[in-house]
VOGU-3710 file (C-alpha; in Angstrom, 3 decimals, decimal comma):
1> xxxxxxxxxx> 83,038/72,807/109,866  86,749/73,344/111,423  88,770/76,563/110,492  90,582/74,770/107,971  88,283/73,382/105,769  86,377/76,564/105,731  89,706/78,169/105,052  90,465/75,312/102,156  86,729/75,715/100,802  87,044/79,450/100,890
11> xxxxxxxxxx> 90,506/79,616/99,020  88,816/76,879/96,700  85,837/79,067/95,872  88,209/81,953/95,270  90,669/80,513/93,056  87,700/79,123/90,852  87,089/83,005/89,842  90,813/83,101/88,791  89,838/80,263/86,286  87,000/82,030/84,528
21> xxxxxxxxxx> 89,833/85,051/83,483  92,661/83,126/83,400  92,554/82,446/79,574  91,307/85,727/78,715  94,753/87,886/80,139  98,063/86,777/82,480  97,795/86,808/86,365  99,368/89,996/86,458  95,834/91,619/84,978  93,565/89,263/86,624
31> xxxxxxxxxx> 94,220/89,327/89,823  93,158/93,183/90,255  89,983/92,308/88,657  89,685/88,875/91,335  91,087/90,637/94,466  89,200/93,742/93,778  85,761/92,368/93,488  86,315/89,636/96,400  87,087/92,689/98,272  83,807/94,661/97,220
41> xxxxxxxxxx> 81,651/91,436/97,992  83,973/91,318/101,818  82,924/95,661/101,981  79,637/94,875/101,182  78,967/91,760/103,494  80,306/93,119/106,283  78,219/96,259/105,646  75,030/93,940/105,477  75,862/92,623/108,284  76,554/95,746/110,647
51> xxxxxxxxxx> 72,640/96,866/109,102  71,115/93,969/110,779  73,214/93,729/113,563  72,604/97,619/114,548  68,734/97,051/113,340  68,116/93,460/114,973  71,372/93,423/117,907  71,862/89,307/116,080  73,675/88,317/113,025  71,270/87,919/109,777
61> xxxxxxxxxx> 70,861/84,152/108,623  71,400/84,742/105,177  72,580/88,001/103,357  69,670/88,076/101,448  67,949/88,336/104,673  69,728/91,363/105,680  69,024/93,116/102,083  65,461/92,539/102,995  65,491/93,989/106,485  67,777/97,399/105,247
71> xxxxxxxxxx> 65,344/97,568/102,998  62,616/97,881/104,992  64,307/99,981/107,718  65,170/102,791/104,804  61,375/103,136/104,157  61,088/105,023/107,126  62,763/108,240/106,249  63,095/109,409/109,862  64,797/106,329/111,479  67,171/105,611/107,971
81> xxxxxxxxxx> 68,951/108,821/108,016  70,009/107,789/111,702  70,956/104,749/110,694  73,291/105,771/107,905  74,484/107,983/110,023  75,495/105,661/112,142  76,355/102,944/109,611  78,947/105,656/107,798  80,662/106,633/111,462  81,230/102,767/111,970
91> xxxxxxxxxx> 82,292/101,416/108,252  83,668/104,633/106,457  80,605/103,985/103,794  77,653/103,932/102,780  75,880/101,325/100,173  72,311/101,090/98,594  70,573/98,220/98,753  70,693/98,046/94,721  74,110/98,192/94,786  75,543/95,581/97,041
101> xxxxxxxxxx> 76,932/92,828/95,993  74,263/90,298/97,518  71,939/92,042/94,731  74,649/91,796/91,613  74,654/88,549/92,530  71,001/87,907/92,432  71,055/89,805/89,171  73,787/87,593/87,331  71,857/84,381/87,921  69,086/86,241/86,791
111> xxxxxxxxxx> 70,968/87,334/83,130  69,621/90,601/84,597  73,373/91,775/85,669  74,111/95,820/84,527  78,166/96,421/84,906  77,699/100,491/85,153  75,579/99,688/88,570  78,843/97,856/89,628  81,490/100,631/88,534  78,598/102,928/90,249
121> xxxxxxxxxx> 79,519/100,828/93,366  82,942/100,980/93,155  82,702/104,909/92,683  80,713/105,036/95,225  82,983/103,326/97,873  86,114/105,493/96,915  84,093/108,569/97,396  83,219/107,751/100,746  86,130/108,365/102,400  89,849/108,879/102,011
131> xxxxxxxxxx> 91,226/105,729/103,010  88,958/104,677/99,596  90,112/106,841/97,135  90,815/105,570/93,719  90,717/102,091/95,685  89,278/99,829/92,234  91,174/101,972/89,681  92,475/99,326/88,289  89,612/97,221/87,530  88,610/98,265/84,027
141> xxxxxxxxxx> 85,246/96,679/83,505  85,121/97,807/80,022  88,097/95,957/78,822  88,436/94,490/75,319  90,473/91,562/77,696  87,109/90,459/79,007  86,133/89,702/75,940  84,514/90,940/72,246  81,934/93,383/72,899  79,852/94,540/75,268
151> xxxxxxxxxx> 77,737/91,484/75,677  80,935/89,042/76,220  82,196/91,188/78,492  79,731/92,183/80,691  78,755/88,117/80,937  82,567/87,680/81,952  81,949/89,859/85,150  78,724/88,039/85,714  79,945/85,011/85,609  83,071/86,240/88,122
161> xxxxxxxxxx> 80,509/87,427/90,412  78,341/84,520/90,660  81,674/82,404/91,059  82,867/84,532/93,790  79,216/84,473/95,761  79,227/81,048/96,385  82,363/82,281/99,238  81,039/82,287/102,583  81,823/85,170/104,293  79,047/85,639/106,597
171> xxxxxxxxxx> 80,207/82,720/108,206  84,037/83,166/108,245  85,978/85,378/110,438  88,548/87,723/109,712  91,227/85,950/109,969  89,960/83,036/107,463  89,384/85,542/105,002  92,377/87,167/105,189  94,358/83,928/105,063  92,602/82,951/101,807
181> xxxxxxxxxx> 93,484/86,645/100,578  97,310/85,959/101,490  96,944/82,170/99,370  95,402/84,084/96,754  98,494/86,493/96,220  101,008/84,266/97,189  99,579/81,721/94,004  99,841/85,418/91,772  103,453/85,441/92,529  103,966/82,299/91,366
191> xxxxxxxxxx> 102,309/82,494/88,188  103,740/86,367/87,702  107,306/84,957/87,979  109,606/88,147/88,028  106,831/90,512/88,357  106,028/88,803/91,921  108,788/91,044/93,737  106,795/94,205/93,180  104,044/92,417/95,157  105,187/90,087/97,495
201> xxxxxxxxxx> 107,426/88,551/99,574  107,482/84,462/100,444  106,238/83,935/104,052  109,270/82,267/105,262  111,451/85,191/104,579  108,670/87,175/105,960  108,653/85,184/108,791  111,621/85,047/109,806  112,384/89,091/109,470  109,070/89,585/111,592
211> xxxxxxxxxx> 109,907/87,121/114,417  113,452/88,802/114,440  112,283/92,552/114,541  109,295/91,754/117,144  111,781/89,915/119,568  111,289/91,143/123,063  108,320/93,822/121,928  105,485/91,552/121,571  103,970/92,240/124,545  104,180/96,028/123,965
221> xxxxxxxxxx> 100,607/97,650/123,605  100,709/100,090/120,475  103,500/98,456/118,817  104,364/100,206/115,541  105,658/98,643/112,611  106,752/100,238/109,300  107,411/98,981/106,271  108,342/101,894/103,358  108,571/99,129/100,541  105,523/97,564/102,030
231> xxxxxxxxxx> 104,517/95,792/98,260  101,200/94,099/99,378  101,333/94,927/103,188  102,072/90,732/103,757  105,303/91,492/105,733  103,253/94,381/107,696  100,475/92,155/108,472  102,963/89,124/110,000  103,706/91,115/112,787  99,939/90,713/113,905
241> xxxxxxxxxx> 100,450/86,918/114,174  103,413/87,085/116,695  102,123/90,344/119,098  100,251/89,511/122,199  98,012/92,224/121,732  97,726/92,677/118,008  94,480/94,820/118,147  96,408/97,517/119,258  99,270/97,368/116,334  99,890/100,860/114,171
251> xxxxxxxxxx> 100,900/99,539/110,760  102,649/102,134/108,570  103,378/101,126/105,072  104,326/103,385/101,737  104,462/101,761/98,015  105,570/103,469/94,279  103,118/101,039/92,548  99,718/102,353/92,861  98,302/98,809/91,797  100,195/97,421/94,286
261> xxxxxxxxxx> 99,694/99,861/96,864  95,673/99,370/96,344  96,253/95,894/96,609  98,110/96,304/100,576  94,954/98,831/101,542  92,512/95,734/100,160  95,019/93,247/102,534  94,840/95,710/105,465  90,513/95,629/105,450  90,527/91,732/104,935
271> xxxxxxxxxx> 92,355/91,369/107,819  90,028/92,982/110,145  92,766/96,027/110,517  90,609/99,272/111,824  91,069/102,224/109,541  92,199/104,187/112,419  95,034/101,701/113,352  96,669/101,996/109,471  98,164/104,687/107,795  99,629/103,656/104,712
281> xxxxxxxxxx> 100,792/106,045/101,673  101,098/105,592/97,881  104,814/107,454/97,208  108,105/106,969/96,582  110,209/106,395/99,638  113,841/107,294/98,545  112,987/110,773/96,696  110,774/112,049/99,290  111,121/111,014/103,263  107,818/109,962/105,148
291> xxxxxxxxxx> 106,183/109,970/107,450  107,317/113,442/108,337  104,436/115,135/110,143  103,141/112,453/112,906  104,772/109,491/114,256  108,317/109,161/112,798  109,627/106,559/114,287  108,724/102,617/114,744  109,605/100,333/117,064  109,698/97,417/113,932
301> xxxxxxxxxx> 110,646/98,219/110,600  110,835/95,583/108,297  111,926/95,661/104,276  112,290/93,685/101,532  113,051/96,695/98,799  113,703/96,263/94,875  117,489/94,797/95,064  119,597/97,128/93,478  117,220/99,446/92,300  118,649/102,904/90,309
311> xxxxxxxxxx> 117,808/106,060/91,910  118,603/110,034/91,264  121,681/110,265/94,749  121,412/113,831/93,875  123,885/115,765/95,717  120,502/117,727/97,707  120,590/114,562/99,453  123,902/114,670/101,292  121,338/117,595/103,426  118,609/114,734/103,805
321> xxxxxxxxxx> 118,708/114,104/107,497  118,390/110,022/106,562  121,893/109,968/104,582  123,591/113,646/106,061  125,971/111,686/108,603  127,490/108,864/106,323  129,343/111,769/104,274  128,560/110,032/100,609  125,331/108,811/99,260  124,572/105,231/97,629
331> xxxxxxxxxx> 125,633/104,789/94,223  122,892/105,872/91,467  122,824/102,194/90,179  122,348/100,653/93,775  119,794/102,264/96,185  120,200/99,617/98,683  122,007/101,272/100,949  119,650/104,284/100,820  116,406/102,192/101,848  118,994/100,693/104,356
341> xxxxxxxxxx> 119,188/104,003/105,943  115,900/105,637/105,187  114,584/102,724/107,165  117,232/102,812/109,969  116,519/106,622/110,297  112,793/105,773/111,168  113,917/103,028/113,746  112,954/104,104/117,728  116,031/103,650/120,345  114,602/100,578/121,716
351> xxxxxxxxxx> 113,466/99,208/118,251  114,838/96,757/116,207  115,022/96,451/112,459  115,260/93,589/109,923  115,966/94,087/105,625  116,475/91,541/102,906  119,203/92,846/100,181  121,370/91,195/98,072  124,899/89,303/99,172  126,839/92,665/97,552
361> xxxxxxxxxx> 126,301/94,844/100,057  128,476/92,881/102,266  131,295/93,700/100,621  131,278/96,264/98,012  133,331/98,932/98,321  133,806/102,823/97,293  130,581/104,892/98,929  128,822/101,520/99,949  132,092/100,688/101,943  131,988/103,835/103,897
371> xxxxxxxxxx> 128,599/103,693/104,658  128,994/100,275/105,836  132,143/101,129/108,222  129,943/104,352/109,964  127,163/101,668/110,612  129,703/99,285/111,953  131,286/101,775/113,725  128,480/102,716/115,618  126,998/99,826/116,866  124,136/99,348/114,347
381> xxxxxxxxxx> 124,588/95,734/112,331  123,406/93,490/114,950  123,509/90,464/112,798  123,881/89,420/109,337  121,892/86,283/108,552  122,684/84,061/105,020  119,408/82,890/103,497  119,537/80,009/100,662  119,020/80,811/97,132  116,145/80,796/94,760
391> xxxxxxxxxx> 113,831/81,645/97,827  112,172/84,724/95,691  109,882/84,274/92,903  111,304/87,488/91,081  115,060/86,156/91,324  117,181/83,384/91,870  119,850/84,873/93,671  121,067/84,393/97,133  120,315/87,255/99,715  121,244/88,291/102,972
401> xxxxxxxxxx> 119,004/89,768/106,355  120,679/92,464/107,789  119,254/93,325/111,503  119,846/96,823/113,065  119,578/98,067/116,183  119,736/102,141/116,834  121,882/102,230/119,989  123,303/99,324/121,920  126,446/98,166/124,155  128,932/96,645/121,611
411> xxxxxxxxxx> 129,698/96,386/118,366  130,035/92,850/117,783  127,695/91,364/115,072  126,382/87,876/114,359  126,908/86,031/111,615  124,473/83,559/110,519  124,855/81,045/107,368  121,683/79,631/106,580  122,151/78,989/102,655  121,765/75,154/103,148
421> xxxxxxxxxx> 118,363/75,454/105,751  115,780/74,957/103,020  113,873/72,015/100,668  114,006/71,541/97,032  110,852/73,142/95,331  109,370/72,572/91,377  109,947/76,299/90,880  111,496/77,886/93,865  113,409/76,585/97,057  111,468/76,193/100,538
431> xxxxxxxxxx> 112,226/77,268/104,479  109,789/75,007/106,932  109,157/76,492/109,671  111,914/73,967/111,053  114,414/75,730/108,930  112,983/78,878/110,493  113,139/77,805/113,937  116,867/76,895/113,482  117,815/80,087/112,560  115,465/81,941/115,006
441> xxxxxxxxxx> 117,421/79,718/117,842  120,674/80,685/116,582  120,302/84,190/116,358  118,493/84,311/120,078  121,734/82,043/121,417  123,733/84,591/120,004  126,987/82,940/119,997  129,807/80,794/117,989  128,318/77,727/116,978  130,449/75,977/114,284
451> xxxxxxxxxx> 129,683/75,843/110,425  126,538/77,369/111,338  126,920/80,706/113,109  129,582/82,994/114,619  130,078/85,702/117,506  132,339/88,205/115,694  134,068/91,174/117,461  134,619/94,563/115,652  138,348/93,946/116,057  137,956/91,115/113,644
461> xxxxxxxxxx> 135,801/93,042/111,841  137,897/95,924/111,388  141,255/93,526/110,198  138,809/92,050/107,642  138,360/95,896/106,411  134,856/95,820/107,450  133,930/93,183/105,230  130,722/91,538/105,861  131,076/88,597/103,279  129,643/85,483/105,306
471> xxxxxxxxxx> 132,701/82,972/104,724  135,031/85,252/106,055  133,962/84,383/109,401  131,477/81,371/109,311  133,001/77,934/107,754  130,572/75,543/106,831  133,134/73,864/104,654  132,323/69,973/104,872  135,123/68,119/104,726  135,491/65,291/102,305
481> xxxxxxxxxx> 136,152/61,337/103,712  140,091/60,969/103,178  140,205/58,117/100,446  142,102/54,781/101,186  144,368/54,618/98,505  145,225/50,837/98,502  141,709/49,875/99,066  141,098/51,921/95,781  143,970/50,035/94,138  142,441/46,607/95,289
491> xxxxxxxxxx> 139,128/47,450/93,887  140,575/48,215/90,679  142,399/45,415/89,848  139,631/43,202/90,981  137,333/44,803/88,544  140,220/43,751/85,964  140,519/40,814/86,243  136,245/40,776/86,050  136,705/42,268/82,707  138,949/40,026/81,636
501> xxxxxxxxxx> 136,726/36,938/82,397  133,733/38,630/80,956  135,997/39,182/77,816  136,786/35,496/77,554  133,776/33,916/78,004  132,237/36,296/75,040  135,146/35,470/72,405  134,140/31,389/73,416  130,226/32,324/72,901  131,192/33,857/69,412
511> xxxxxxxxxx> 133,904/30,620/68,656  129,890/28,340/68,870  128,258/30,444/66,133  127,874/29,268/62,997  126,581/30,369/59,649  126,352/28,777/55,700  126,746/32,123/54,664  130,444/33,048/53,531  130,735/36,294/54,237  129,281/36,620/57,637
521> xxxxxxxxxx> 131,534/33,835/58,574  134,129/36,048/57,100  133,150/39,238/59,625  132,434/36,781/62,760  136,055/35,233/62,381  137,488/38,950/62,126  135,862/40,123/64,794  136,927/37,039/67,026  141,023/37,691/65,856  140,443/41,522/67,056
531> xxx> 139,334/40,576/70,121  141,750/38,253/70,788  144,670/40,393/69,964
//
């Protein structure tokens, strides 16, 4: 079987689960309970797997297999403890044979399933270790959502689980599995509508800010990459798909929404990231600066933050070493210039940085204006790139990718209008990856090229008082064909004088009808004189 149809039958397999809960509560609700248990069965496989690989040095050829050899090597008490030993040093946990989720599987097609051995499991896991902690919180396995009573309920998560089993994941590699986890989310956003931009952002915006922010570094072992709005950790994890050496990547990623921030550690795991190599936080990122105490700054940071998101700009933060040198603070009712420069703060010298926001910070003015001409001033907007609209599931509007660079030669910026590179979609509008190409070519050519992208210096900058609005500097006006006036004229009166033939052969078809009856002889002469008036 190729990687693709094992990817398709995988993604198949999982979206079938989705099905069995869909009509019970909204994709918002289900997908922590579907994402959370396919990520219990992927702990709990892999763990199976490590036991017979450490007991037998060979993969097992069916899980069930591997249950029956742990099994077996825990009955001898001296050997086992060595073992788990081990097995805890290499997987951050620990499971009992009872409770993986080969046996709750073998239970629920036995109608012999027990839900408080599952939540045991999921305790179990987030006591383990740190990186675990409060992991499944969100899965509520007693919820009245799952159905009347205790019964209906616990056959719901049965019936999940058996669902979710038939998924091979013995047999798939990380990078399958963590594919089918990405398709899984992205389909969440699009049934979660608005609620999708706490969670997610669409590949091809993802894309494109990863391929931009990597340029030049992806041969760099130990690349960092941070992301302080990091939502599900799918704009972290891109960078892994354009490094040369991506085993060696240090993700950093912070998120306000607990659910969602559980749902990025989940991500990080099915993607085969070690828990050394991630280090991501569950806070908010404006009101209190991280990381603070270990690496600080990254040579990629990437963003997609909530677009004109309120926050406190209380005056304490004029001292805040992210926002002390611009002199004002962005306005309480727009934070976007405060990620803007909580993320350009953690940029290294050498790194580069990429951030979707909406159009306005081009060109508003008062505090935002200020801020804007200090970042101008001193080199940092490398290029402003126009996306189209509708891209997002969570608004319609059209936004704008600001790159930054910390220090650099020159001050001249890039402008980029890419508001007509996409396809018409059902729900939202599409970037191919030939859209994304175009503008990845344009912004690596780096100069003028017309209706499409322009080379601006900072003295033109500065006469347009630093105003970053796109159509100030890049016309992609289309001129309209000049119309030929007497040609126009001709075609007129020829369609005239086709009227008026038209006209006269009808009155001559009415003239041949005839009728005995009076009165409709009456109407049919009438109608005749009107037309012929």
């Amino acid at each position: 079987m190729t990687e693709i149809e094992n990817s398709k039958d995988l993604i198949s397999v999982l979206w079938s689960g989705a099905d069995i809960l869909r009509s019970k509560m909204d994709a918002n609700e289900y997908k922590d309970y579907l994402l959370g248990i396919v990520f219990y069965k992927y702990l709990s496989d892999s763990f199976l797997i490590k036991v017979y690989d450490l007991l037998y040095d060979e993969k097992p050829s069916t899980l069930k297999d591997a249950v029956e050899a742990y099994k077996e090597a825990l009955n001898d008490e001296e050997s086992s403890e060595e073992l788990k030993k081990q097995l805890a040093e290499e997987c951050h946990y620990v499971m009992e044979p009872e409770l993986t989720y080969t046996h709750f599987a073998e239970e629920a097609r036995n109608n012999s399933f027990n839900r408080e051995q599952l939540q045991k499991g999921f305790n179990n896991i987030e006591q383990s270790d740190p990186i675990f902690a409060d992991l499944f919180a969100d899965i509520d396995l007693y919820s009245n959502r799952l159905g009347t009573g205790d019964q209906k309920q616990s056959d719901t998560v049965a019936s999940l689980i058996k669902e979710i089993d038939k998924a091979d994941l013995l047999n798939s590699d990380a990078e399958i599995l963590g594919n089918a986890y990405e398709y899984l989310i992205g389909q969440f956003a699009s049934e979660t509508g608005k609620k999708a931009g706490e969670f997610y952002t669409p590949q091809a915006v993802s894309k494109i800010l990863t391929r931009i922010a990597i340029s030049g570094q992806e041969d760099k072992i130990g690349l960092s990459v941070y992301d302080p709005c990091m939502g599900s950790g799918s704009l972290l994890l891109n960078a892994k798909k354009y490094a040369d050496k991506p085993k060696y990547i240090k993700y950093y990623g912070q998120e306000l929404n607990t659910s969602t921030y559980n749902l990025a550690r989940m991500n990080m795991f099915l993607h085969g990231i070690a828990a050394e190599n991630q280090k991501l936080r569950n806070g908010d990122t404006l009101d209190g600066d991280w990381p603070t105490g270990e690496e600080t700054d990254f040579d990629m940071v990437l963003m997609n933050p909530p677009y004109s998101a309120k926050w406190s700009a209380a005056a304490g933060f004029l001292q805040d070493e992210r926002f002390s040198d611009y002199g004002v603070l962005a306005p309480k009712s727009k934070a976007d210039y405060a990620f803007l420069l909580h993320g350009l703060y953690h940029l290294k010298s050498s790194g580069t940085m990429a951030i979707v926001l909406p159009h306005g910070v081009l060109f508003r003015g008062a505090a935002e204006g200020k801020i804007r001409e200090k970042l101008l001033r001193s080199g940092n907007i490398y290029a402003v790139i126009g996306l189209p609209a509708n891209l997002f599931y969570n608004t319609s509007i059209p936004t704008c990718i600001i790159v930054l660079k910390k220090h650099r030669d020159g001050r001249d910026v890039l402008f980029i209008d890419a508001s007509k590179k996409f396809n018409k979609g059902k729900k939202q509008n599409e970037m191919t990856d030939a859209h994304i190409d175009e503008v990845l070519a344009l912004y690596s050519k780096r100069e003028t090229v017309e209706g499409e992208a322009v080379l601006a210096s900072f003295d033109e900058i500065e006469k347009n008082d630093f105003n970053l609005n796109i159509p100030r500097y890049v016309d992609n006006f289309e001129k309209e064909e000049e119309i030929d006036l007497d040609a126009l004229l001709k075609d007129m009166e020829k369609t005239d004088d086709e009227l008026k033939q038209v006209h006269g052969e009808f009155v001559s078809l009415l003239k041949e009808l005839t009728s005995s009856d009076e009165a409709i002889m009456s109407s049919l002469n009438e109608l005749i004189g009107r037309m012929e008036r």
